[in-house]
Structures are given as structure tokens and as C-alpha cells.
C-alpha positions as CSV (number, residue, x, y, z in Angstrom):
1,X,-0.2,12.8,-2.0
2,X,-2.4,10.9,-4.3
3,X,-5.4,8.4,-4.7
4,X,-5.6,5.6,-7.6
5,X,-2.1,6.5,-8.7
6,X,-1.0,4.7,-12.0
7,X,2.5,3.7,-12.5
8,X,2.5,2.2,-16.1
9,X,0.5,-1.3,-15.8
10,X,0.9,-1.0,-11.8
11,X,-2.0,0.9,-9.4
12,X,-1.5,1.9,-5.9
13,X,-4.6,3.1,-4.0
14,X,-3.7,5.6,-1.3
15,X,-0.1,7.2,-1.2
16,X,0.2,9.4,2.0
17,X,3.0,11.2,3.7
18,X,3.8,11.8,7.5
19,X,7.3,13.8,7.5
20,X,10.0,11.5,6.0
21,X,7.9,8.5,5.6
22,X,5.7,7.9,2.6
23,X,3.4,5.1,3.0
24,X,1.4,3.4,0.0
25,X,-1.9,1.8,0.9
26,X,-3.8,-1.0,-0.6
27,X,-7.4,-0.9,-0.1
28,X,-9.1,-4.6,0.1
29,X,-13.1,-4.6,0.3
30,X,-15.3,-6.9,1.4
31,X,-19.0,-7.8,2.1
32,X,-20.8,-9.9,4.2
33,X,-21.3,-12.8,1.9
34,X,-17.4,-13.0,0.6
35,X,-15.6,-16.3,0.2
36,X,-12.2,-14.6,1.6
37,X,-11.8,-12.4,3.7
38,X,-9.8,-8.6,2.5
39,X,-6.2,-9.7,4.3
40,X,-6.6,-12.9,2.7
41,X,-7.3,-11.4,-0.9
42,X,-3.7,-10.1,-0.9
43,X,-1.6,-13.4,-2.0
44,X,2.0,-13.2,-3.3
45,X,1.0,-11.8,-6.7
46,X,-0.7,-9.2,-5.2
47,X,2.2,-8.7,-3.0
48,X,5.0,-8.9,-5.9
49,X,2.6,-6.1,-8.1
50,X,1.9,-4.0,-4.5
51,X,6.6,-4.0,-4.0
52,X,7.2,-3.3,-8.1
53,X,4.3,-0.6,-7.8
54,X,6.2,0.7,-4.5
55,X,10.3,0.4,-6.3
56,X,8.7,2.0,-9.3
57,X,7.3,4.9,-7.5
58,X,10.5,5.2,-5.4
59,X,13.0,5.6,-8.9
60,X,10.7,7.7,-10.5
61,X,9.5,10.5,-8.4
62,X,10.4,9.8,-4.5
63,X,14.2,9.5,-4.8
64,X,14.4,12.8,-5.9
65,X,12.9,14.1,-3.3
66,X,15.4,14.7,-0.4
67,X,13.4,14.9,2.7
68,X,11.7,12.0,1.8
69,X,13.6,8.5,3.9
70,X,11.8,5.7,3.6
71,X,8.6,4.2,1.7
72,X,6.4,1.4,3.8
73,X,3.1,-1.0,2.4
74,X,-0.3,-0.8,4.2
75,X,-3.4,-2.5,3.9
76,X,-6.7,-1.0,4.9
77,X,-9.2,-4.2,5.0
78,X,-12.4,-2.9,5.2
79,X,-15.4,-5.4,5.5
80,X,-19.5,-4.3,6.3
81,X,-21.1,-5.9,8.8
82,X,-24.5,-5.6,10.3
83,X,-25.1,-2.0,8.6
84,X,-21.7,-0.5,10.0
85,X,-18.2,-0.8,8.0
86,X,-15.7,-1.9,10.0
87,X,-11.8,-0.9,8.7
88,X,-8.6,-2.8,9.8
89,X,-5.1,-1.4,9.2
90,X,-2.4,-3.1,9.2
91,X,0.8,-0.8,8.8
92,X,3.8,-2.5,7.6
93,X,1.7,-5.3,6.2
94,X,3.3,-6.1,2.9
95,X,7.2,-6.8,1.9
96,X,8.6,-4.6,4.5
97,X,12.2,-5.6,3.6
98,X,11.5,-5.4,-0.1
99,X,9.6,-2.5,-0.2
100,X,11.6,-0.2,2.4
101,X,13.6,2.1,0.7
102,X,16.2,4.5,2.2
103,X,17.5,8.2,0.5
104,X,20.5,8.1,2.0
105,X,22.7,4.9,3.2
């Protein structure tokens, strides 16, 4: 649906759609040398900008459209290692209760 999407001050990387679930990703990247690893690098600031990003998106384009349930935070942590880049995914990963939104009650 859309990459580097700006909502006012707030970004979110990746928004994607599989049927009634939209699903915004945030893209952590590491290399070899870096202090933290890319989960890590998402602390509760990032976490509180990654849910407003989310509720913003949600009230201002996603609750009007009707076959559209639910919203959920991802987090693609991808690191290089020894020449190959190696992705994790963690679906769900960030303020699942916040962030979940329903259309209808």
C-alpha cells in the first residue's frame, strides 16, 4: 500500500495489506560492528511514535475503508553478516493491544 509513508511529524516504513488486515512495518538495520542489535533499537519511544503513527493512519484513511478489520505492528530486523543479509520478522511485535484496531465492534 505504501513505503516511507508520512503522517504529519510521524513515518511508517512498509504499510501492506493481506485481505482485512493491514499491517505497518518498521524496518530496523544493522551491521556487523553495531553496539545494539535492530530488535533492541526499538525502545518505548520508538514504540509510543510506531502506535500514534499506527491510530493516526487508522482515523485518517483506514476507518473509512470498510473491508479493512484490523491494523497490526511488525518489525523486519535485518542485520549483514559474513557477506549475506540475514532478515528477522517479527509479526505482532509492537503494542498489539494499543495498536489493534477494529472497523466494526
Amino acid at each position: 500500500m505504501a513505503r516511507n509513508l508520512r503522517l504529519g511529524r510521524l513515518e511508517i516504513d512498509i504499510v501492506a495489506r493481506q485481505g482485512p488486515l493491514v499491517v505497518a512495518v518498521e524496518v530496523r538495520t544493522r551491521g556487523p560492528g553495531a553496539y545494539e542489535r535492530a530488535l533492541e533499537s526499538i525502545g518505548p519511544a520508538k514504540q509510543a511514535r510506531l502506535v500514534a503513527a499506527v491510530e493516526r493512519l487508522w482515523s485518517s484513511r483506514l476507518v473509512r475503508m470498510p473491508d479493512v478489520e484490523r491494523v497490526r505492528i511488525d518489525v523486519a530486523a535485518v542485520r549483514f553478516e559474513r557477506g549475506q543479509t540475514l532478515i528477522e520478522y517479527v509479526p505482532g511485535a509492537v503494542g498489539a493491544q494499543a495498536a489493534e484496531r477494529r472497523a466494526k465492534p
